[in-house]
VEXBA-195256 format. One line per 4 residues: for each residue x, y, z of C-alpha. Coordinates in steps of 0.05 Angstrom, whole numbers, plus 32768, in hexadecimal, padded with zeros to 4 digits. Layout:
<recs>
X Y Z | ...
</recs>
This chain:
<recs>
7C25 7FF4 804C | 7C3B 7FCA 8088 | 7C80 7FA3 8089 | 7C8C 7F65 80AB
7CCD 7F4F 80B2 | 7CFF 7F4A 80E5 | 7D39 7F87 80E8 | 7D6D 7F73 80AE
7D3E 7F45 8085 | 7D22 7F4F 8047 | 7CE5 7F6E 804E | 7CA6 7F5E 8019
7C6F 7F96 801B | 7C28 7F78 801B | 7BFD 7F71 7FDD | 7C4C 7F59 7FBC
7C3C 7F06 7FCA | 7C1C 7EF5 7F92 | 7C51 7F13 7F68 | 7C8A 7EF6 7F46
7CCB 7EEA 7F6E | 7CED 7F22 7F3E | 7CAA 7F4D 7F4F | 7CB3 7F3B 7F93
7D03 7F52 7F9D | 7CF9 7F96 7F74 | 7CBE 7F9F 7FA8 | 7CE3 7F9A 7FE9
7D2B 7FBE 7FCD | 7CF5 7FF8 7FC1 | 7CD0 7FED 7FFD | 7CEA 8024 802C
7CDC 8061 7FF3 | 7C8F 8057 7FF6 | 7C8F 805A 8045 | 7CCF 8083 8058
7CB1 809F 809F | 7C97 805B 80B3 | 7CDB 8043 8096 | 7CFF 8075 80C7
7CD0 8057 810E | 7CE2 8011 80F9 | 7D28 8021 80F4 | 7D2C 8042 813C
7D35 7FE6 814F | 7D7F 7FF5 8129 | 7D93 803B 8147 | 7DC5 800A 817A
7DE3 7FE9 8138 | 7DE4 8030 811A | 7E0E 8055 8158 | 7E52 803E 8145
7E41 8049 80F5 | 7E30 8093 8107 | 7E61 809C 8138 | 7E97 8082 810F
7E7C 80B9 80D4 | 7E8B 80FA 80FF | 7ED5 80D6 8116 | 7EDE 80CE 80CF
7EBE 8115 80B5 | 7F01 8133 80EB | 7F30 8102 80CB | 7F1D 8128 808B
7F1F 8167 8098 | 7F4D 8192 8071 | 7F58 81C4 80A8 | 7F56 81BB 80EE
7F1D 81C9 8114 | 7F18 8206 8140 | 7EE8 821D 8171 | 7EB3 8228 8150
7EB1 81EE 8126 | 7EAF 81C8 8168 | 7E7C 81F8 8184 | 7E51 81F3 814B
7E5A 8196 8153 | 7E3F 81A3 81A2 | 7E09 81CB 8188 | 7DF0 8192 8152
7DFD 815D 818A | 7DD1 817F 81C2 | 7D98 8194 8188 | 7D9C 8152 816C
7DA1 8131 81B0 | 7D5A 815C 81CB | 7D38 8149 8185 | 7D4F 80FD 818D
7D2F 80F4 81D3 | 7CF3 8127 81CE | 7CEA 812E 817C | 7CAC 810D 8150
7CBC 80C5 8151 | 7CCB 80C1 80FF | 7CFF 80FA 8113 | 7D27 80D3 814B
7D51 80AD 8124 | 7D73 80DB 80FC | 7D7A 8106 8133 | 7D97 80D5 8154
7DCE 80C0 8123 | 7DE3 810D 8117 | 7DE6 810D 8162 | 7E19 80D2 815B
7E3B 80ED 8129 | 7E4B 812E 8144 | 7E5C 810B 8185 | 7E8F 80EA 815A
7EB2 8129 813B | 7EB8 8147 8184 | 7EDA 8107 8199 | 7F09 8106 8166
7F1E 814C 8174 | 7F1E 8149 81B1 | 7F4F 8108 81B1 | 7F78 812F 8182
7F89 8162 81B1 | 7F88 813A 81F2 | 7FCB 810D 81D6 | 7FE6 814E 81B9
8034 8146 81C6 | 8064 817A 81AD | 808E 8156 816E | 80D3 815F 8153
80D0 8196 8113 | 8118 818F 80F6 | 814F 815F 80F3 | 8179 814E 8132
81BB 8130 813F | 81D2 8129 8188 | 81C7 8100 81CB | 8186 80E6 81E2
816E 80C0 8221 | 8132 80A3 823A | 8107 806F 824C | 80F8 8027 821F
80AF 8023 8221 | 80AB 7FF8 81E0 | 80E0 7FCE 81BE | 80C4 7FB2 817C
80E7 7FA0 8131 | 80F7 7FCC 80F6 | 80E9 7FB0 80AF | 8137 7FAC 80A9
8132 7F76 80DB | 8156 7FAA 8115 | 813E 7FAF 815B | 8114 7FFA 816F
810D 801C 81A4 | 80D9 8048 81BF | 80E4 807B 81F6 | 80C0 80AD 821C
80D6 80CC 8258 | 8103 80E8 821B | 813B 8122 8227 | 815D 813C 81EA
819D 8168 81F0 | 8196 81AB 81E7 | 8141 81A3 81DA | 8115 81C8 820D
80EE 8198 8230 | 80AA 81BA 821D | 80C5 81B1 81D9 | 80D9 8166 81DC
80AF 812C 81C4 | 8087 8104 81F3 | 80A3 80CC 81D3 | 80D4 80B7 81A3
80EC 807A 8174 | 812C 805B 816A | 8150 802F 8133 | 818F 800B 8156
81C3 8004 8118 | 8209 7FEB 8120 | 8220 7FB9 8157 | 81ED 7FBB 8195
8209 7F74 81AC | 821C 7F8D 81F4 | 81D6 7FB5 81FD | 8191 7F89 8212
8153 7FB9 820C | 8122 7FAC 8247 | 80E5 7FCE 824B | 80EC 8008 827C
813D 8009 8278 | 8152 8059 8274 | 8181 805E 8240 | 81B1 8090 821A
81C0 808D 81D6 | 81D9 80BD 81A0 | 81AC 80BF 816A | 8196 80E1 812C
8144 80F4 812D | 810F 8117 8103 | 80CC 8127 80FB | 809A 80F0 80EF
80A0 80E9 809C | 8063 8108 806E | 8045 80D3 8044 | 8067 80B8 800D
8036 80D1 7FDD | 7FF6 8102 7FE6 | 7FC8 80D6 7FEE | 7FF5 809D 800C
7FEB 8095 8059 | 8001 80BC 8083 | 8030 80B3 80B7 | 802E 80F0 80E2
7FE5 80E6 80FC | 7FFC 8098 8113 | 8039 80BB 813A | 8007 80F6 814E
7FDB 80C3 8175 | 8013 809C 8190 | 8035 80D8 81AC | 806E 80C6 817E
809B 810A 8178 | 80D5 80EF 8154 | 80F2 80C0 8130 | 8139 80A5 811A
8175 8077 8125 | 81B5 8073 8147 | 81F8 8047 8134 | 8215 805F 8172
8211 802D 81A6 | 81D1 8036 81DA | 81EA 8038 822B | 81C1 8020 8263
81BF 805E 8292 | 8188 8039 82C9 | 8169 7FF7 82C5 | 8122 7FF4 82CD
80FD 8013 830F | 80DE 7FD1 8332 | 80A3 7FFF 8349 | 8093 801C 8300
8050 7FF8 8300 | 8043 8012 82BA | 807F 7FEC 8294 | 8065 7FAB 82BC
8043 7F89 828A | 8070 7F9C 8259 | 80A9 7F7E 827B | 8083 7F43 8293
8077 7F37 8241 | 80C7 7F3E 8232 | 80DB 7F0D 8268 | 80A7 7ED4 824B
80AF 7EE5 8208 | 8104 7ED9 8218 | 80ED 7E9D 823B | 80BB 7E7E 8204
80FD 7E8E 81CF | 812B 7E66 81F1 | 80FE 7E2D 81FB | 80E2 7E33 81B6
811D 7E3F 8184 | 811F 7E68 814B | 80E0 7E8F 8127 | 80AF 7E5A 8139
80C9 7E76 817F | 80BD 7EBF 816F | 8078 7EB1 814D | 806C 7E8A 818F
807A 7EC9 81B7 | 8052 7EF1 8186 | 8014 7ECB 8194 | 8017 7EBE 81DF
8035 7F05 81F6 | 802E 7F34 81C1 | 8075 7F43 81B6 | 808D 7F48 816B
80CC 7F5A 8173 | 80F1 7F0E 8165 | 80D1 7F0D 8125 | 80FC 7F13 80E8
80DD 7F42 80AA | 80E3 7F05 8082 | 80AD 7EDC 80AD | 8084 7F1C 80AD
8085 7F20 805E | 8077 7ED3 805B | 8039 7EE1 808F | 8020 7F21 806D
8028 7EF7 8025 | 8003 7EBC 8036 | 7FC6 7EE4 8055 | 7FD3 7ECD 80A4
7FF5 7F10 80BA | 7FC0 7F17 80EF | 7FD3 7EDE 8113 | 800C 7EFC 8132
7FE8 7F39 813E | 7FC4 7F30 817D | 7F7B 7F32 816D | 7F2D 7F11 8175
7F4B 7ED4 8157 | 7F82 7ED1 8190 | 7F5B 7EE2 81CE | 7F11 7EC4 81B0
7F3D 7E80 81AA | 7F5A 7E90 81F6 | 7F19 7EA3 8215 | 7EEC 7E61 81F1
7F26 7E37 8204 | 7F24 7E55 8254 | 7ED8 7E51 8253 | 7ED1 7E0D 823D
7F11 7DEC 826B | 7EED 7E0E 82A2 | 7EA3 7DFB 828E | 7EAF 7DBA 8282
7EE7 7DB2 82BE | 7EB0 7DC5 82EC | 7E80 7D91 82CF | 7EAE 7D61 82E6
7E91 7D70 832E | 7E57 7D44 8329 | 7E1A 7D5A 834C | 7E33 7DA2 835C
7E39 7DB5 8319 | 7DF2 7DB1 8308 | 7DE6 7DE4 833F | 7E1E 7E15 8337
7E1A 7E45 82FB | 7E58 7E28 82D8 | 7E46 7E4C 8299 | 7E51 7E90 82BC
7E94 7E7A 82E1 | 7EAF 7E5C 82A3 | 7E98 7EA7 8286 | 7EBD 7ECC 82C5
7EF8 7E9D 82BA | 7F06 7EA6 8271 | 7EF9 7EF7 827D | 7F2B 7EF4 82B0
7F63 7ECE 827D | 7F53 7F00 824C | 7F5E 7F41 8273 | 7FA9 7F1C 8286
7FB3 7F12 823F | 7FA2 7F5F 8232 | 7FC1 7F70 826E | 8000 7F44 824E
8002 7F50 8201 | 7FF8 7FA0 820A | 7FCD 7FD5 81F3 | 7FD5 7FCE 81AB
7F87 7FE5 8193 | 7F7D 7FA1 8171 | 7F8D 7F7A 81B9 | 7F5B 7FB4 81CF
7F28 7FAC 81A7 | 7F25 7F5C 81B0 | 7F29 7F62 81FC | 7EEA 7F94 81F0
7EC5 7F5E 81BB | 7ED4 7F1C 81EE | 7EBF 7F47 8234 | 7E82 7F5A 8210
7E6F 7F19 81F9 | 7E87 7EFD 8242 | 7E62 7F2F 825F | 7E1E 7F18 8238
7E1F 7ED3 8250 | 7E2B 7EEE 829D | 7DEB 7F13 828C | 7DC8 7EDC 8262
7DCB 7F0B 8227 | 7DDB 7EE5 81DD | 7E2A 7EEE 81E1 | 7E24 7EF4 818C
7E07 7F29 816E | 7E0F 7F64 8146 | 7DF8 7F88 8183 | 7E3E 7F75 81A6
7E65 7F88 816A | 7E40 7FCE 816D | 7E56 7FD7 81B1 | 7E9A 7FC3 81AF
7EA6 7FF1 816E | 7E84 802D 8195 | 7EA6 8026 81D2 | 7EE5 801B 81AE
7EDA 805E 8185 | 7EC1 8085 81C7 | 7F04 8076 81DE | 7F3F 8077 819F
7F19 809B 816B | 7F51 8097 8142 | 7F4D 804D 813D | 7F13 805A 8104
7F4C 8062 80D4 | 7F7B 8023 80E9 | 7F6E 7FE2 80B9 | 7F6D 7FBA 80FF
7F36 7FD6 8114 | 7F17 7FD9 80C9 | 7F24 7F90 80BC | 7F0B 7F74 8101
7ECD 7F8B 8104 | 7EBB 7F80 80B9 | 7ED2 7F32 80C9 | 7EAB 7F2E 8105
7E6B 7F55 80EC | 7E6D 7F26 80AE | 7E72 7EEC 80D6 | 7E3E 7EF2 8107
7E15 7F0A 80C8 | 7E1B 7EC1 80B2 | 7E13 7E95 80F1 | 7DCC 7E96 80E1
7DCF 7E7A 809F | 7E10 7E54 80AB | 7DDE 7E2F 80E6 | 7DAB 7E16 80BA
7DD1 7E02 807E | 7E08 7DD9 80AF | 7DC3 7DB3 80C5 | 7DCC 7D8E 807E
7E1C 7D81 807E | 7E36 7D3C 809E | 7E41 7D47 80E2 | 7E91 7D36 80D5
7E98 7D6A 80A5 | 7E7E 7DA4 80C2 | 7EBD 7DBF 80EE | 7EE5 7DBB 80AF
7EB1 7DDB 8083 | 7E9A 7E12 80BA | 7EEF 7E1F 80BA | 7EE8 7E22 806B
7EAA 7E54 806D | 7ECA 7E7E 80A9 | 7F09 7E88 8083 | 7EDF 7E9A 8041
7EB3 7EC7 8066 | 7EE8 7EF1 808E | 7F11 7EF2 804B | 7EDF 7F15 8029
7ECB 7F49 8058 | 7F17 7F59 8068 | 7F2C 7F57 801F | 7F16 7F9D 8009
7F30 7FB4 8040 | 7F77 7F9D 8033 | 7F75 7F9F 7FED | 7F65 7FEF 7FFE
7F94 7FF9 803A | 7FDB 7FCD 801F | 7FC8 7FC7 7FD8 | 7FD1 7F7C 7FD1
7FAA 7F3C 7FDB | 7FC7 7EF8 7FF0 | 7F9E 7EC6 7FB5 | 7FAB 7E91 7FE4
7F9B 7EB0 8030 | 7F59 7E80 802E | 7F80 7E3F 8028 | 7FBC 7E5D 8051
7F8B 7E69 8085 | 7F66 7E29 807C | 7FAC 7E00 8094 | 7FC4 7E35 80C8
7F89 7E41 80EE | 7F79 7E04 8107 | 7FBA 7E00 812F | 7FAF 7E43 8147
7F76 7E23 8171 | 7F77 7DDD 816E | 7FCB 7DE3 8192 | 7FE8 7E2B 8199
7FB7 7E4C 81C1 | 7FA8 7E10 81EF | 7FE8 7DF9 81FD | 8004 7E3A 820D
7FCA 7E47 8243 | 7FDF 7E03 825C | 8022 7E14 825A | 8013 7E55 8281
7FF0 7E2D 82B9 | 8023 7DF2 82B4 | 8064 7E2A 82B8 | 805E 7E34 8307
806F 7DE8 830C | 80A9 7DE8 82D9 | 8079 7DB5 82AC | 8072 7DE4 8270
80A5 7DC4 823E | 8073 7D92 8224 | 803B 7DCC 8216 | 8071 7DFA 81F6
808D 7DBD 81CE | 8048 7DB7 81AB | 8045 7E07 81AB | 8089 7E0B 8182
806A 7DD9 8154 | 8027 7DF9 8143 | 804F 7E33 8132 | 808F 7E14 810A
8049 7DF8 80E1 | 802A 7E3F 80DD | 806C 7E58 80BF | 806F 7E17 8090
8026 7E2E 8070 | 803E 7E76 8069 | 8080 7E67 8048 | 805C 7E3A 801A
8025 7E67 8001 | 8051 7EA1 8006 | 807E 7E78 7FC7 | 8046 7E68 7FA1
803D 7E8E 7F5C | 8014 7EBD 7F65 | 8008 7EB8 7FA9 | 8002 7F09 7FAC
7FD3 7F31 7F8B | 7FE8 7F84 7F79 | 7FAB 7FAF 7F7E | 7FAC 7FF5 7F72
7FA2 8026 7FA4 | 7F56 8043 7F9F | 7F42 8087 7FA2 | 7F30 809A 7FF0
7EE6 809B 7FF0 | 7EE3 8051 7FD3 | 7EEB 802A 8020 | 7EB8 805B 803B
7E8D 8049 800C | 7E8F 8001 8004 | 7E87 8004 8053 | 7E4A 802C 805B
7E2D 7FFB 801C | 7E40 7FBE 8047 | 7E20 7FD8 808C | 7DE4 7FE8 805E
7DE0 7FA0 8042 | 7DDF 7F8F 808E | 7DB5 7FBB 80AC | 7D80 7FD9 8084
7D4B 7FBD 8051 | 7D26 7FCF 801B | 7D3B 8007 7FF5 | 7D6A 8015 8024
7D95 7FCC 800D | 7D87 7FEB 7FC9 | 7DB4 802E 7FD3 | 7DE6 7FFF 7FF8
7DF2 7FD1 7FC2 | 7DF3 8011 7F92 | 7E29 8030 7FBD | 7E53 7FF1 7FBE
7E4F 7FF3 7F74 | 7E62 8037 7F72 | 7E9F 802C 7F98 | 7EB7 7FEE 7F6D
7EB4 8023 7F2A | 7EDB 8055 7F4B | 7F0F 8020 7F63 | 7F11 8002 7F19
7F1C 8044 7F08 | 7F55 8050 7F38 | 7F8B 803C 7F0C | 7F82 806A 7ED1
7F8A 809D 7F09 | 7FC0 808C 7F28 | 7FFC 80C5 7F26 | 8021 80D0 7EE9
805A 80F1 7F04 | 806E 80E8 7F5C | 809C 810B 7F7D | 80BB 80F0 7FBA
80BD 8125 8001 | 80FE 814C 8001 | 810C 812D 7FB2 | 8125 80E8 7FC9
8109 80C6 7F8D | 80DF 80D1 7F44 | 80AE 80AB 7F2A | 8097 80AD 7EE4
8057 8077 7EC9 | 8065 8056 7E91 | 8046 8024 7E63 | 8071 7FEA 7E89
805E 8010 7ECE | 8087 8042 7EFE | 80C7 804D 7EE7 | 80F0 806A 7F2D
812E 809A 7F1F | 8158 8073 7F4F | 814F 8030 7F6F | 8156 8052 7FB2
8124 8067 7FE6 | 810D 8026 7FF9 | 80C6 8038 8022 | 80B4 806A 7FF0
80BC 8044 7FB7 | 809A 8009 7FD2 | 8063 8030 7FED | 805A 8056 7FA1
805D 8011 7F80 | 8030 7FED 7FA5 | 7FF3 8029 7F9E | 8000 801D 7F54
7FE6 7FDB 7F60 | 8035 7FC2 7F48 | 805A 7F7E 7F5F | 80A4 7F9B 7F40
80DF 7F9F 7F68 | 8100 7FDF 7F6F | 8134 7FCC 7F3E | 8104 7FBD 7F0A
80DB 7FFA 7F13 | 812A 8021 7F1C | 813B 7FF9 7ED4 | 80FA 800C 7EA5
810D 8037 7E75 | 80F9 8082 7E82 | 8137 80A2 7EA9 | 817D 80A6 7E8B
81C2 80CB 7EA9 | 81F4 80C2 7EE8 | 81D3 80AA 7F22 | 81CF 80F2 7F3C
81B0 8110 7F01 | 817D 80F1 7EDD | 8156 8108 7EA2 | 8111 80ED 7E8C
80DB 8108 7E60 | 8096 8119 7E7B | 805C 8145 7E55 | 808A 8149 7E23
80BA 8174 7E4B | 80F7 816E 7E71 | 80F6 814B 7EB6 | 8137 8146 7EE5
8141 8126 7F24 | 8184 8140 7F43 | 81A5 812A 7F86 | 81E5 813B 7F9E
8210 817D 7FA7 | 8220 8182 7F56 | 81D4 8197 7F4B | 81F2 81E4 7F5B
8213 81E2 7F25 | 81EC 81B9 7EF0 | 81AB 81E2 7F00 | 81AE 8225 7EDE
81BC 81F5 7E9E | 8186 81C8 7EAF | 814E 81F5 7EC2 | 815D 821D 7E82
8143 81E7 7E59 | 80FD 81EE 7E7C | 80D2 81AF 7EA4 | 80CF 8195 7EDF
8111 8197 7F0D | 810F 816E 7F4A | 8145 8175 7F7C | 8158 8167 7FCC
8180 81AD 7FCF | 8168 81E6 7FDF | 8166 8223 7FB4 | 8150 8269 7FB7
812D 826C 7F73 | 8128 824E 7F2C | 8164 8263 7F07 | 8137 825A 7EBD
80F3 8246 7EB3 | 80F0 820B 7EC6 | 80C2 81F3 7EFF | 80F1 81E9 7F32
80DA 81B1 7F74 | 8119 81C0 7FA3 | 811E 81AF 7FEF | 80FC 81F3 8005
80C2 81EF 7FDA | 80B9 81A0 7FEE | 80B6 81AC 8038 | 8078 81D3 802F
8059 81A8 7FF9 | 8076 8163 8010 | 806C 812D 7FDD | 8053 813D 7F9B
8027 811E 7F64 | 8018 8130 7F19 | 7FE3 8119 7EEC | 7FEC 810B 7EA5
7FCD 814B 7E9A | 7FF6 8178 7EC4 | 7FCE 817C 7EF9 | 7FF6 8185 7F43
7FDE 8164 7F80 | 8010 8169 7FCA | 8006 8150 8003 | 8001 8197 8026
7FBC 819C 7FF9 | 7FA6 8152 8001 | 7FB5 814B 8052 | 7FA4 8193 8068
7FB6 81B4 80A0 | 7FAE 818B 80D9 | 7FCA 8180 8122 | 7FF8 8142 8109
8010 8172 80CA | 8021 81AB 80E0 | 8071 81C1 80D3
</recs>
């Protein structure tokens, strides 16, 4: 039975024409099961689209590990990857392509690990109270609005310096009005730190492998006030584009006043740090968070805006332009503006990864390749997992590629239907379909990773985009070229305004009713598999379109399912806060413990406050004893030094005792969750039916959770 069809298309097998169209469609889903070898040799024309999909399945078979791996387990990967390697270049054709993708994905797990131990930095393992110095090599915002620091270069008082972290994060409380951070200042400061925090809940994320990759040791807060001890070393050519982004993000502020200032500095140099937490809520609310997250939108508008100035600029030559390559200069120009703005905005991965996509594409029109094409996304993703594995797990990297895949995915068909649309209307109805497209390939994603969905991010989007390219982006390169001749204050004039109208758009959708959407959190092997059913749709045919739809159906029952298993009973790390479901949802012992709370009540797929959840009726008593009912038992939460006392009494009566103290044993029979037995569980969650899941069980032990 021959095929003929194009990689990605449907395929009909022959004999199937004369059939009915239903006839037709159950004949090519089924296609690939009556032909599976020649199914495999056809294939082999995807195994470039296929290398990041495999590689990114052994980074994320090491992210799931329950153990860490040892020797062996490595030895064993090396072994696969060199068999599989031989069998891919020298093995029976139908054999090459799986051989080729185990290859890949072994290749992946020894990445990962290898990664893992390469950033390996010695972290903090108990609580600390005393001086600290070192050296500001980041200086971003808190969700409480106040300024942190990040040092390395870090000395801690009475801390062996084969013991100290690498690096460590500050909170400045109290009154820092005399102190300026600058990037590269060495600084003292008396401050209290601790271990990066365990999750929240079991399967909540986790902190501790973030801070593990960052080299992040410690962190804390000080109310003491922080001292200057050196200003920054002129020849510390590291800190130079970080201190080159401080002094024009102060300069774009005080031209540009207020948050449309700070979102202004956001977008043009990649500092956040002006922003206040309530323009981050309105952004994350109205769906248009990424655009002050420096991204493919940022430096795709930067680079098409440098290539066309220059392209068209040189036309203006006359006769020399039609015998110079302009194309290719424009291309070496706009490459050249987008490594400054890397070089500028920092290596956060997302700036990363767009520098990769734009060089790539820049690169293919040097080389008159086609600049768009899911063979460009394939290499950006595998170069970009080759060199952070650990960038598989952040949504950033999830929610950019699925964006651009689906949008090159739908240039072809978005070309020949515009063919029919009035000439006028296309740019607003290719905006209209680019927003819709991106919004749906980025919305499981979110939904999965912050457990809420802006109903409105579409139309948001729709209004704030536009000004994103049509005035921010342009004017500030013309401001950036105009600057050196003091004749920027027009340019950042129409900058401030572009973004005083982005923030106009959030804060708008952000008040309507309903403008946010709850989801629950789904179980872990939901993403993964609405993924793999996606790149399926995309890159196979036949029956292999048929398992991909089947496992993007089997995702969407267990998410639908996710709710009726969500934890009847969660206990906070170190017993900072109880929560009980109810039939009006989580009920929370204490309104306290902001982030955990919020983090437990949105995974319930919950829009309450914590003083609603704090007020539904389930826990009664003083605020540091309360009493609730759970399997028809006993359950305290106690806080406080009176829980010595009030124990023996309580635990007598039997149930669950939760408690931030620390005791030897259980004085009765109750089943007693005290600061000792926490620290080796961490946070703790109970089914309806009793059964106990902890994060020691759920996270294993890893390099990023080990005491």
């Amino acid at each position: 039975m021959a095929i003929n069809a194009e990689p990605g298309d449907w395929a009909l097998p022959e004999g199937a024409k004369g059939a009915g169209r239903s006839s037709r469609l159950i004949a090519a889903l089924f296609a690939g099961l009556s032909d599976p070898l020649g199914a495999l040799v056809r294939a082999r024309a995807q195994l470039f689209l296929w290398m990041p999909v495999a590689l990114g399945g052994g980074v994320g078979a090491y992210f799931t590990l329950k153990v860490e791996p040892g020797w062996l387990i490595y030895l064993t990967a090396l072994a696969i990857c060199a068999i599989s390697l031989t069998l891919w270049l020298r093995g029976s054709v139908w054999f090459r392509l799986p051989a080729a993708l185990i290859a890949l994905a072994a290749l992946g797990l020894l990445l990962a690990g290898l990664r893992a131990h390469l950033v390996a930095a010695p972290v903090l393992h108990y609580r600390y109270y005393g001086p600290v110095a070192g050296r500001i090599v980041k200086i971003d915002r808190a969700r409480s609005d106040l300024i942190r620091l990040t040092l390395d270069q870090v000395r801690i008082d009475r801390v062996a310096p084969g013991n100290t972290p690498a690096r460590v994060r500050v909170t400045l409380h109290g009154d820092q009005s005399e102190f300026t951070p600058e990037p590269g200042a060495q600084v003292m400061l008396t401050a209290n730190l601790s271990p990066p925090p365990p999750p929240a809940a079991p399967r909540d994320y986790d902190f501790r492998r973030t801070a593990w990759f960052d080299r992040l040791g410690a962190i804390g807060y000080t109310r003491a006030p922080v001292m200057r001890v050196a200003p920054p070393d002129p020849g510390d050519w590291a800190m130079a584009a970080h201190r080159a982004r401080m002094r024009l993000s102060t300069a774009i502020q005080s031209r540009i006043a207020g948050q449309p200032g700070a979102v202004a500095a956001a977008l043009m140099t990649g500092d956040r740090s002006g922003l206040s937490e309530a323009t981050r809520e309105a952004m994350r609310r109205s769906g248009l968070a990424h655009l002050i997250a420096i991204s493919g939108l940022h430096m795709g508008i930067l680079a098409g805006f440098v290539f066309g100035l220059v392209r068209y600029g040189l036309a203006l030559a006359g006769q020399p332009a039609l015998i110079w390559p302009t194309k290719k200069l424009a291309a070496i120009a706009a490459l050249i503006a987008a490594s400054a703005y890397l070089w500028l905005a920092g290596p956060a991965v997302s700036t990363q990864r767009a520098w990769i996509m734009v060089s790539i594409m820049l690169l293919a029109v040097l080389f008159d390749r086609r600049a768009l094409s899911l063979r460009t996304v394939s290499l950006a993703a595998t170069l970009l997992l080759i060199w952070q594995p650990e960038s598989l797990t952040a949504p950033g990297f999830q929610m950019s590629f699925a964006a651009t895949t689906a949008l090159i995915v739908m240039l072809g068909p978005w070309t020949r239907a515009a063919r029919y649309l009035p000439r006028l209307l296309r740019p607003a109805l290719m905006l209209v379909a680019t927003s819709l497209i991106a919004g749906a390939a980025t919305a499981p994603i979110v939904a999965a990773q912050f457990h809420r969905l802006s109903e409105y991010g579409v139309l948001a989007n729709l209004f704030a985009v536009p000004a994103m390219g049509l005035v921010i982006m342009p004017m500030g390169v013309l401001a950036a070229l105009l600057a050196p001749f003091g004749l920027s204050g027009p340019a950042l004039w129409a900058v401030g305004q572009g973004t005083a109208w982005i923030l106009r758009v959030a804060r708008w959708v952000s008040d309507l009713d309903g403008s946010v959407l709850a989801i629950v959190q789904p179980g872990p092997c939901v993403l993964p598999l609405i993924a793999l059913g996606a790149l399926g749709l995309i890159l196979t045919r036949g029956a292999g379109r048929t398992a991909s739809i089947g496992l993007i159906a089997t995702a969407c029952v267990f998410w639908l399912r996710a709710d009726d298993e969500r934890p009847a009973l969660l206990i906070a790390p170190e017993g900072r806060q109880v929560g009980v479901m109810t039939p009006l949802g989580r009920a929370l012992s204490k309104p306290g413990a902001g982030f955990i709370s919020g983090r437990w009540l949105a995974a319930d797929g919950d829009a309450a406050t914590l003083e609603v959840a704090a007020a539904r009726p389930a826990f009664s008593g003083p605020r540091g004893a309360r009493i609730a009912q759970f399997r028809g038992a006993q359950l305290a939460h106690f806080t406080g030094k009176a829980v010595q006392y009030a124990l023996p009494a309580v635990c007598a009566k039997g149930g669950i005792v939760v408690t931030s103290a620390k005791f030897d044993s259980a004085t009765g029979p109750c089943d007693l969750w005290d600061a000792q037995r926490q620290r080796e569980t961490g946070a703790v969650a109970i089914s309806a039916a009793g059964e106990i899941t902890t994060t020691a069980q759920v996270k294993g032990r890893r390099l990023w959770t080990r005491p």
